[in-house]
ZATOR-900057 format. One record per residue (C-alpha): residue number from 1; x, z, y; residue in three letters; chain. Coordinates in steps of 0.02 Angstrom, whole numbers, plus 50000, padded with zeros to 5 digits. Layout:
<pts>
NUM_X_Z_Y_ALA_A
...
</pts>
This chain:
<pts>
1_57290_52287_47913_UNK_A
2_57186_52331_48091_UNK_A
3_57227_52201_48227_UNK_A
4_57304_52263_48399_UNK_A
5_57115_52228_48453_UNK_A
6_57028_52352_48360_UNK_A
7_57168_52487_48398_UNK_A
8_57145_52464_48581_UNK_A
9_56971_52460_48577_UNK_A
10_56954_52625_48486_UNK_A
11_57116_52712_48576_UNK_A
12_57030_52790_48729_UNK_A
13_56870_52806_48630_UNK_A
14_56920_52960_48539_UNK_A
15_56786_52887_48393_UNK_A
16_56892_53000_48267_UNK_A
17_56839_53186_48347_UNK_A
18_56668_53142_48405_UNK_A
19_56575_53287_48271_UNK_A
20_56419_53291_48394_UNK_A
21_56275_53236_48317_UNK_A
22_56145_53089_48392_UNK_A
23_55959_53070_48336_UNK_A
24_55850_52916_48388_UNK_A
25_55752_52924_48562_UNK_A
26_55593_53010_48509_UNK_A
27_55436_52892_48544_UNK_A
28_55353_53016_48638_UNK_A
29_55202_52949_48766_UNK_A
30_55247_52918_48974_UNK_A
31_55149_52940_49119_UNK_A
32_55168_52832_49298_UNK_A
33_55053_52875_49431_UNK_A
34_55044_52728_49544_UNK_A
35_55023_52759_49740_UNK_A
36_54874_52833_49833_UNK_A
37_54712_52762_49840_UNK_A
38_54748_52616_49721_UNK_A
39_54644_52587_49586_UNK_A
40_54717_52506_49441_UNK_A
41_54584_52381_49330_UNK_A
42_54709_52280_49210_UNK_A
43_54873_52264_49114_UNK_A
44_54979_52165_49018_UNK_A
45_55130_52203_48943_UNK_A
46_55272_52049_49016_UNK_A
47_55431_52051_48929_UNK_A
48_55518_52237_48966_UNK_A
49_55375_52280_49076_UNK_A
50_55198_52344_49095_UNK_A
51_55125_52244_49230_UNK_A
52_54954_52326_49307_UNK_A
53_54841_52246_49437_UNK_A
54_54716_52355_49539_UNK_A
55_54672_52351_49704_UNK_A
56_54704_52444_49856_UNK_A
57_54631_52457_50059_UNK_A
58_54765_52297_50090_UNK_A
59_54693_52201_49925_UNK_A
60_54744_52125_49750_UNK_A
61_54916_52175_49684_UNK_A
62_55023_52196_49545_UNK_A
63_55125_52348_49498_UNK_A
64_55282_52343_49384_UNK_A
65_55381_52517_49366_UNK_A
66_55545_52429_49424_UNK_A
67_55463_52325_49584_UNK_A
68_55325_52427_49643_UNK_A
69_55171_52336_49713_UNK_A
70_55164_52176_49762_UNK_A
71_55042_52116_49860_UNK_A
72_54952_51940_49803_UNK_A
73_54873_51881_49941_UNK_A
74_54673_51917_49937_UNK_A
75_54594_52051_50047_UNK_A
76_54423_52071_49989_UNK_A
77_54427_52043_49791_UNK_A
78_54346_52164_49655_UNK_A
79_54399_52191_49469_UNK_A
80_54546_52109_49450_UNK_A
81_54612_52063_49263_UNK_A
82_54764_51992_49209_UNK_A
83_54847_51844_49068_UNK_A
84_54949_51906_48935_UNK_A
85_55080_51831_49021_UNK_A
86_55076_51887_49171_UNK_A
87_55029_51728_49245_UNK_A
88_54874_51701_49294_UNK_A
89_54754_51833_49374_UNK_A
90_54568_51840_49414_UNK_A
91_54458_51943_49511_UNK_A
92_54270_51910_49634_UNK_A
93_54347_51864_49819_UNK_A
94_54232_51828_49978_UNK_A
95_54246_51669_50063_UNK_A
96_54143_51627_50230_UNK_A
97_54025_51766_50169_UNK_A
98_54011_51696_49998_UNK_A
99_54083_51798_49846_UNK_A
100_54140_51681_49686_UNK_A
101_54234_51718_49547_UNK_A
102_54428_51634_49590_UNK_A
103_54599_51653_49510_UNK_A
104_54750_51666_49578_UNK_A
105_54945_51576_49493_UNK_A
106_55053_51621_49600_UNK_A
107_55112_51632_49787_UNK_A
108_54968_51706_49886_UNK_A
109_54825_51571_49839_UNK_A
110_54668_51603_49757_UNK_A
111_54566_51466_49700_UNK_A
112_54358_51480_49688_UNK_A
113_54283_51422_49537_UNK_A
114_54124_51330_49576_UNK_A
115_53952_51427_49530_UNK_A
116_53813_51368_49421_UNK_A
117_53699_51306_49544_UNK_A
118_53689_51273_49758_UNK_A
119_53597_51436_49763_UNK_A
120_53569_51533_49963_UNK_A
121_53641_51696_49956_UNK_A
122_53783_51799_49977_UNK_A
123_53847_51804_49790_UNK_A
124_53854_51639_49682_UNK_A
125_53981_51718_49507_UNK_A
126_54062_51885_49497_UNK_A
127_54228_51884_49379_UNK_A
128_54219_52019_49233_UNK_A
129_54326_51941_49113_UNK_A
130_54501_51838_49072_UNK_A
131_54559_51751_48925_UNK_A
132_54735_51812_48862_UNK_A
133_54805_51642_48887_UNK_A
134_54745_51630_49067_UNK_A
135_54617_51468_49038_UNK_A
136_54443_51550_49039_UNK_A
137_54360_51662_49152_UNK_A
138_54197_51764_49100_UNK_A
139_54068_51827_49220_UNK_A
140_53888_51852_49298_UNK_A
141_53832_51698_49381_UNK_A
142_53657_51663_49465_UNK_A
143_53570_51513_49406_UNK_A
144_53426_51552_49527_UNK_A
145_53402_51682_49657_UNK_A
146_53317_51794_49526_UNK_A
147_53429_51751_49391_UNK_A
148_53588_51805_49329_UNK_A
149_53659_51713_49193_UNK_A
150_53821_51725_49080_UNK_A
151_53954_51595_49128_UNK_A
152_54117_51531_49061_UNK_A
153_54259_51430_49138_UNK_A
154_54401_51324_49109_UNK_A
155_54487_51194_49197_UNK_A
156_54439_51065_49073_UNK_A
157_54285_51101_49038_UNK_A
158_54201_51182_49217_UNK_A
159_54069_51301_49240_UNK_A
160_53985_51325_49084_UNK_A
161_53805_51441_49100_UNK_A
162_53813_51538_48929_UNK_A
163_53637_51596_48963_UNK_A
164_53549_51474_48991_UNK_A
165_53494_51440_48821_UNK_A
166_53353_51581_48806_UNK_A
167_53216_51617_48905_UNK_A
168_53264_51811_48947_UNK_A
169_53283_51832_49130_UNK_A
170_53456_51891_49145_UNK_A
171_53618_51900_49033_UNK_A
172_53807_51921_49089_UNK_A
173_53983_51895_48995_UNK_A
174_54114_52040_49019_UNK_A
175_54259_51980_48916_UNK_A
176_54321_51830_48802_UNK_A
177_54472_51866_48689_UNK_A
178_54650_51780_48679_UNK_A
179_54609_51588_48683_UNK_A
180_54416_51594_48763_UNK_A
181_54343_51539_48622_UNK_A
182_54247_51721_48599_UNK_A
183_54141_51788_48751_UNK_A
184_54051_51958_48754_UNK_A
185_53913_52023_48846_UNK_A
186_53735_52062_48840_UNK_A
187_53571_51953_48848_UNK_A
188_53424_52060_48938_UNK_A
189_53263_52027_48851_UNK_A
190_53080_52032_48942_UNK_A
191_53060_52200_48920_UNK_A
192_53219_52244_49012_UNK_A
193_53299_52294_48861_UNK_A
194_53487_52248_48842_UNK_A
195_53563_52160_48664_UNK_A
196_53758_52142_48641_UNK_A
197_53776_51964_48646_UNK_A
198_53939_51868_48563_UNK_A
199_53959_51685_48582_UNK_A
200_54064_51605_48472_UNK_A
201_54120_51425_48529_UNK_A
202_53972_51416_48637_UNK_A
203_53878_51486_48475_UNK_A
204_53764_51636_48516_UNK_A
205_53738_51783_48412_UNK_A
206_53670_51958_48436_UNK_A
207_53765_52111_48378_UNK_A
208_53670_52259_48264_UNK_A
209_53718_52429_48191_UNK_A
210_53634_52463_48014_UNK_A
211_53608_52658_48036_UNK_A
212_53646_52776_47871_UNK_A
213_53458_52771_47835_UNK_A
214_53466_52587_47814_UNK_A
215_53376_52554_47974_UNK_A
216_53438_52426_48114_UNK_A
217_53462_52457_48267_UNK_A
218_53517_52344_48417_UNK_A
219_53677_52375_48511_UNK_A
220_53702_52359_48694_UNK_A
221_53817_52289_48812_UNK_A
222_53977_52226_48727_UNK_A
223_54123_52280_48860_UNK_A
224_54262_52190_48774_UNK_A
225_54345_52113_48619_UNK_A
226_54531_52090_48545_UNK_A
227_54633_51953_48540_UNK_A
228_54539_51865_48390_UNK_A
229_54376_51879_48431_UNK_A
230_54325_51965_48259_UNK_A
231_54322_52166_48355_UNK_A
232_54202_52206_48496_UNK_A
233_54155_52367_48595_UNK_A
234_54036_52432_48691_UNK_A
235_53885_52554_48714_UNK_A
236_53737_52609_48702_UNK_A
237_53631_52593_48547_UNK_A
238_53429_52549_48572_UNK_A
239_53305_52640_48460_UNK_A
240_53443_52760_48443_UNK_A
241_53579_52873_48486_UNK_A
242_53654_52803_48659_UNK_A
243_53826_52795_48582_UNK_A
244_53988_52700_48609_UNK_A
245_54029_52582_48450_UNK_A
246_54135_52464_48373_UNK_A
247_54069_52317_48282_UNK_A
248_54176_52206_48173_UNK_A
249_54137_52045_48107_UNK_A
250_54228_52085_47938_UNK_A
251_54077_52151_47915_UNK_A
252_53919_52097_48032_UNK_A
253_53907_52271_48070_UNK_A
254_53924_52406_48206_UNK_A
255_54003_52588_48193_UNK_A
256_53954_52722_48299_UNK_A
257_54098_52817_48390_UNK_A
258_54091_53002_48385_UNK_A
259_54102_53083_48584_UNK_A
260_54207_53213_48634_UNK_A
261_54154_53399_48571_UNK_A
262_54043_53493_48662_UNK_A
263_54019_53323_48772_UNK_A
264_53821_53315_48812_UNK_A
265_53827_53141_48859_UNK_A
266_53835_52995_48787_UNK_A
267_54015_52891_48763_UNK_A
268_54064_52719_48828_UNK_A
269_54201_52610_48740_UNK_A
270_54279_52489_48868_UNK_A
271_54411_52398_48797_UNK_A
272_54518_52399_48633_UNK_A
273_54672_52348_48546_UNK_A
274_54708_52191_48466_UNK_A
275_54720_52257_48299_UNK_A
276_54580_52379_48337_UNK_A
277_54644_52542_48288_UNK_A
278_54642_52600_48471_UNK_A
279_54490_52599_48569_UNK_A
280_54482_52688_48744_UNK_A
281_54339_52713_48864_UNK_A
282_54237_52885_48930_UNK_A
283_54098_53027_48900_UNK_A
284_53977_53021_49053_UNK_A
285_53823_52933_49003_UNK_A
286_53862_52730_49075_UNK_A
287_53982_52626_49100_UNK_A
288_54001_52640_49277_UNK_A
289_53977_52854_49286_UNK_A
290_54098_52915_49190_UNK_A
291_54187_53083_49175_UNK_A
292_54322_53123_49042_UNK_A
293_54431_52980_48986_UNK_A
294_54421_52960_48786_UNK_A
295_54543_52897_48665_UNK_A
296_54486_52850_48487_UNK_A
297_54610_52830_48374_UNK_A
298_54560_52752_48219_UNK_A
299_54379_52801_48273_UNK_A
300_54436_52967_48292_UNK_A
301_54405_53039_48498_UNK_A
302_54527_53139_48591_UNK_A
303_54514_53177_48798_UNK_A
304_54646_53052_48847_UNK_A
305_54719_53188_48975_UNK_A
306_54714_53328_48810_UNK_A
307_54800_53185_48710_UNK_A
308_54959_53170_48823_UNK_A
309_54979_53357_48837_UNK_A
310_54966_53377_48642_UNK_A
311_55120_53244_48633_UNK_A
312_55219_53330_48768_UNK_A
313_55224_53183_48868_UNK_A
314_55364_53221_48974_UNK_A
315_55298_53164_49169_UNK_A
316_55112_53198_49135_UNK_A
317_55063_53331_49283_UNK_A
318_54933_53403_49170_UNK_A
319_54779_53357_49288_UNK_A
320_54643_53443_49227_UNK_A
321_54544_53280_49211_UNK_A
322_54648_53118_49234_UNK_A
323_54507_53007_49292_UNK_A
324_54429_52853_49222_UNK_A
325_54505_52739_49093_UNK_A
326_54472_52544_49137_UNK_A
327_54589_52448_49009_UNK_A
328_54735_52433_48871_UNK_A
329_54844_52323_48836_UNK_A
330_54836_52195_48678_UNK_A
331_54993_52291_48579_UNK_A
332_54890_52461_48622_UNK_A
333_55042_52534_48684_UNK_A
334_54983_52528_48870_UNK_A
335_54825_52594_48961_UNK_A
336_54785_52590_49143_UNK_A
337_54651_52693_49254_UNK_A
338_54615_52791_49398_UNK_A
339_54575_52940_49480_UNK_A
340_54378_52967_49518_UNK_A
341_54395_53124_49651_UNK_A
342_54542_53125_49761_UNK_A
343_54587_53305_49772_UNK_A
344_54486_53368_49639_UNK_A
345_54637_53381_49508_UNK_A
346_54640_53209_49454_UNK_A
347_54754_53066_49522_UNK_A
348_54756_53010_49690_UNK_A
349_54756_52830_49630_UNK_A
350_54795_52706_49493_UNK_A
351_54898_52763_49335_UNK_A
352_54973_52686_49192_UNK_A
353_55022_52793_49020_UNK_A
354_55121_52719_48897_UNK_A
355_55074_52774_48703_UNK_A
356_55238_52732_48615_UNK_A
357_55356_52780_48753_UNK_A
358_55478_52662_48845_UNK_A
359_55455_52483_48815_UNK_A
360_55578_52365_48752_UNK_A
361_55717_52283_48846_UNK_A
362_55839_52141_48827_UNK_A
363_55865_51989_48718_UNK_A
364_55948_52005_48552_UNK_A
365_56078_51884_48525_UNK_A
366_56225_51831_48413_UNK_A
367_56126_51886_48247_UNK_A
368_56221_51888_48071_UNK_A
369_56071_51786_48002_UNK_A
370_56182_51624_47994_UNK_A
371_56107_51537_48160_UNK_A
372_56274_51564_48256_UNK_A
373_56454_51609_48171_UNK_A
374_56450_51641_47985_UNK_A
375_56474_51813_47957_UNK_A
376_56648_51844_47878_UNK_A
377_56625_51841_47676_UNK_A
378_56466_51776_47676_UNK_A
379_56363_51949_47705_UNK_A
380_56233_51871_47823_UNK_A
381_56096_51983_47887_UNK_A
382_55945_51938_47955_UNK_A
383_55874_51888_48117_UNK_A
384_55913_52013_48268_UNK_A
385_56038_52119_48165_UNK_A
386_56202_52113_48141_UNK_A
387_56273_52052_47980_UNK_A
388_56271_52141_47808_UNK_A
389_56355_52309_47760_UNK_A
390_56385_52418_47618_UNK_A
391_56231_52506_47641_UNK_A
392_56105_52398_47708_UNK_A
393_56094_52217_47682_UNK_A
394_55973_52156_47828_UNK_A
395_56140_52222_47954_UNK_A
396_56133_52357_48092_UNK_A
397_56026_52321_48232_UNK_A
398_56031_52364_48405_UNK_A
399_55884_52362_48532_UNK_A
400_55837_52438_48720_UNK_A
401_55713_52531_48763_UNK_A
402_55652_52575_48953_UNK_A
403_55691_52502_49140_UNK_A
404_55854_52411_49160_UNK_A
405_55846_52444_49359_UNK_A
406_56001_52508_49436_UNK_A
407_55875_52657_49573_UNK_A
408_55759_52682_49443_UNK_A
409_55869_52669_49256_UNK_A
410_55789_52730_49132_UNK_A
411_55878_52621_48981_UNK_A
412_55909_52677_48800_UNK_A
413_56025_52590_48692_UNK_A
414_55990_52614_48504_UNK_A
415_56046_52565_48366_UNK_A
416_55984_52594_48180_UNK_A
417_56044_52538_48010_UNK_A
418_56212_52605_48007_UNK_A
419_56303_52714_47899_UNK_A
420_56300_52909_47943_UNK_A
421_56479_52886_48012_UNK_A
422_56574_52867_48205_UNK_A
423_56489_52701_48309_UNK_A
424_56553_52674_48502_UNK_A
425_56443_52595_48611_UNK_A
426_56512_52476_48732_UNK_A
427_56453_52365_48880_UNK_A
428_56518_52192_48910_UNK_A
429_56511_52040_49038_UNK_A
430_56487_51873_48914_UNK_A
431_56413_51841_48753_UNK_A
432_56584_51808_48642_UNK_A
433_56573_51611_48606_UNK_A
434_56448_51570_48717_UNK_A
435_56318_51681_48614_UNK_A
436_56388_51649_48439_UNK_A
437_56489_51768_48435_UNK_A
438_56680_51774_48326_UNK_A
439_56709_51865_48160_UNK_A
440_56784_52020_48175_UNK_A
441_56793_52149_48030_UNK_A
442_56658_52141_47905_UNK_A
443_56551_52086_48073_UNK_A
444_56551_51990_48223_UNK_A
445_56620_52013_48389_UNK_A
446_56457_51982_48507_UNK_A
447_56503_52070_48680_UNK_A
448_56664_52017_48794_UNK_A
449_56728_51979_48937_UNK_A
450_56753_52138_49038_UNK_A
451_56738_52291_48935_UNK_A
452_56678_52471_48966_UNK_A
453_56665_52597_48821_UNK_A
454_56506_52708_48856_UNK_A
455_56517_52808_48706_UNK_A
456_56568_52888_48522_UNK_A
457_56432_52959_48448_UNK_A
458_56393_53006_48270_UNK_A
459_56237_52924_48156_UNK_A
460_56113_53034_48103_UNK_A
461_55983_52966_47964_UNK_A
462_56084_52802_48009_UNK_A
463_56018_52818_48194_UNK_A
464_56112_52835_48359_UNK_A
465_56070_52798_48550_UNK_A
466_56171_52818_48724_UNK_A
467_56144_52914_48830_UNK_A
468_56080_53060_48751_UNK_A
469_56080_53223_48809_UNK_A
470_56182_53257_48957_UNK_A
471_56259_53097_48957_UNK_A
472_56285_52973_49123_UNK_A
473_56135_52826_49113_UNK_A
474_56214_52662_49062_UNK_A
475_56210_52611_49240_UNK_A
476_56315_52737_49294_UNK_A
477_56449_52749_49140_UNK_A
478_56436_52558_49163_UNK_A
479_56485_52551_49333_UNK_A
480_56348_52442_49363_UNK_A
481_56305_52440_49561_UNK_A
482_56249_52256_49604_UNK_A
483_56095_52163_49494_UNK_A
484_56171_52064_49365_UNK_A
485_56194_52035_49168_UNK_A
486_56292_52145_49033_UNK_A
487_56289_52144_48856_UNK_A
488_56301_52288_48741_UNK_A
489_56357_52318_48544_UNK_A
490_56386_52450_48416_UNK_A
491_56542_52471_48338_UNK_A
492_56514_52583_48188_UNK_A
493_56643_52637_48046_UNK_A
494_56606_52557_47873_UNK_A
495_56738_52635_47763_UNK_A
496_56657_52568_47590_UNK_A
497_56756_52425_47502_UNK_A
498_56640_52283_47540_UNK_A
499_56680_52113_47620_UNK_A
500_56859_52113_47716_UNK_A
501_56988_52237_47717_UNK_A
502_56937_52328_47886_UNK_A
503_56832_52477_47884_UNK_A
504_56691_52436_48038_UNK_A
505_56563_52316_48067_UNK_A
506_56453_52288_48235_UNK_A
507_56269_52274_48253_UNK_A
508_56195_52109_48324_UNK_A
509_56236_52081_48530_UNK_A
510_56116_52143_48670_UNK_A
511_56086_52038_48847_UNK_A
512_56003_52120_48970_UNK_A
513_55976_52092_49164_UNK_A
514_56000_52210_49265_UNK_A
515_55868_52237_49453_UNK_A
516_55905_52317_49587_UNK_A
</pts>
């Protein structure tokens, strides 16, 4: 027998004659051009957001979708790079004439990092690199006026000079991976002939590439490494082809990355994912001259530009070259750059493109898994989905995909795992037992308080999501006008006999916070 609950909550729904059929949001790429004249050198992705730092003509800042820019404080810094986290950013800022490397953590303070000697001059260490968790910094620091040395930092442990222990005149670190443990750069020898350098807890080894013919060559300025340490890029191979690569320590050796066709100079690989499937850098010859913006995928290359207009990437202007490339994020799904020639058909600035589409959004809460209310006969699910049905025993899930911002909404509510049968999406104002939620059907109840019904739809492939196709945005079918939290479930039919006499169950709950 249905309760007087479900009756109403279906009534004005009209679940029953919805025959119009709803498909998953397709994970097609997006494309953000950030304003004029910025230039955009780092990103992390925070939570629901990409956050990029870059610079501009007023200084550091960082750049979320939903906020804008933000200014941080420092006028005259280079290169800025960011924490996984968001937390912690470095860059090179200028002090009484005197450029250090510094970090800034919040507010609008930067604090110098002390150099590796009381050297005269205008430049003591220049930041290149960042650790993921914010402790180290990675850089170019003189040890004498004619000497520029590799140089780690922590808190702990101070300013470290990484290349000191050779005799070559020069070496410099460009990146350390996600706990500082792993620093890349090169070591210049006598000869002025650069060797990828990788010191592993302060342990220094150089990086080769074993050619086809079984000869080995040296590689060439390491630009960066993943999260573990074990994947580094780079360019530029000596005693042969000047090439971008990809070394892995699987392995001790180096791969050379095939350029762009028809490209007649050489390739640089700048940065690269943390499971190192996506590597992304440019054709141009050096690190620092670039031209066309390469992604290799699975070593595979593809003009970054030619790659977003293969994918149909819905707000990508088609600029006939997009610029340079300068970073992506650990997950690969984010990649930030700029334009090189205002005016000249590329950007007028910074950019950000995002690979897999709209990021996630929201907390999943109220899970059949067992961790709040049991689920009615025992049909538990697992973590972040709702609790068991006929058809799938981990339980229907739903998720959020985009910018919960009330000017700017861009949210998509899906939810996967369900039967190919009627589901209403619905918007509340609490999580039902203070986040436990309260059985209901062969589920549990996860959203209450104040309800709004946004929408019947029909699974397809066990897939729905609101809004699709000429629908409202969740804001605006939510009558959501002020910043604030609402949570969000699927109600889907269930008709199989399975656990309780009702014919529905409900995915797991959804909390997300609205911005302005």
């Amino acid at each position: 027998m249905k309760s007087t609950r479900t009756l109403a909550l279906f009534a004005t729904s009209g679940i029953a004659a919805i025959g119009l059929a709803a498909s998953a949001a397709a994970q097609t790429p997006l494309y953000f051009d950030l304003p004029s004249g910025t230039s955009a050198t780092g990103v992390a992705i925070v939570g629901s957001e990409a956050v990029v730092v870059g610079t501009d003509n007023t200084g550091v800042f960082k750049w979320t979708l939903s906020g804008g820019i933000v200014h941080l404080g420092e006028t005259t810094s280079t290169n800025p790079r960011i924490s996984d986290d968001g937390s912690r950013v470095t860059a090179t800022t200028t002090v009484g004439g005197i450029s250090r490397a510094a970090y800034w953590s919040g507010g609008t303070t930067w604090t110098q990092i002390p150099g590796l000697a009381s050297i005269s001059g205008s430049m003591e260490t220049s930041a290149n690199g960042l650790s993921g968790d914010g402790s180290t910094i990675v850089g170019l620091g003189w040890a004498t006026p004619g000497a520029g040395h590799c140089f780690s930092w922590t808190s702990a442990g101070g300013t470290i000079d990484r290349g000191g222990q050779f005799s070559d005149p020069s070496s410099n670190g460009y990146s350390t991976n996600g706990n500082g443990s792993v620093i890349v750069g090169w070591k210049n020898s006598l000869a002025n002939q650069r060797t990828a350098a990788r010191w592993v807890n302060g342990t220094l080894s150089f990086l080769s590439y074993v050619a086809p013919n079984m000869t080995t060559y040296s590689l060439s300025e390491a630009q960066n490494t993943n999260a573990s340490g074990s994947i580094v890029v780079g360019y530029r191979v000596w005693g042969g082809d000047n090439s971008a690569w990809r070394w892995d320590a699987s392995t001790g050796n180096g791969t050379l990355l095939p350029n762009l066709p028809g490209e007649t100079t050489s390739a640089a690989a700048l940065d690269v994912s943390d499971d190192g499937s996506i590597i992304v850098g440019h054709s141009g010859g050096n690190v620092i001259g670039g031209t066309h913006s390469i992604i290799w995928i699975n070593n595979q290359p593809q003009g970054l530009g030619d790659y977003l207009v293969a994918h149909n990437t819905p707000n990508f202007p088609s600029y006939p070259d997009i610029g340079l490339v300068t970073a992506i994020s650990g997950d690969g799904n984010a990649i930030v750059g700029r334009g090189t020639g205002f005016g000249s058909g590329q950007p007028t600035g910074g950019w950000l493109v995002l690979l897999n589409g709209a990021l996630s959004v929201g907390t999943s809460f109220c899970s059949g898994d067992g961790s709040g209310t049991a689920c009615p006969c025992a049909n538990s699910g697992v973590a972040n989905h709702g609790c068991a049905s006929s058809i799938n025993a981990q339980g229907a899930r739903l998720s959020g995909s985009g910018t919960a911002s009330i000017s700017a909404d861009s949210l998509d509510l899906k939810g996967e795992g369900m039967p190919n049968s009627s589901a209403l999406y619905f918007q509340g104002t609490t999580q039902v037992g203070s986040g436990a939620g309260s059985a209901f059907g062969d589920g549990l109840r996860c959203a209450g308080g104040s309800i709004v019904r946004l929408k019947a739809v029909t699974n397809v492939a066990g897939l729905s999501h609101y809004p699709g196709s000429g629908n409202p945005s969740v804001s605006v079918k939510g009558a959501i006008t002020t910043p604030g939290v609402r949570t969000y479930q699927v109600w889907y039919r269930n008709a199989a006999a399975f656990c309780t006499p009702s014919t529905f169950n409900l995915t797991n709950g959804l909390e997300i916070t609205w911005g302005a």
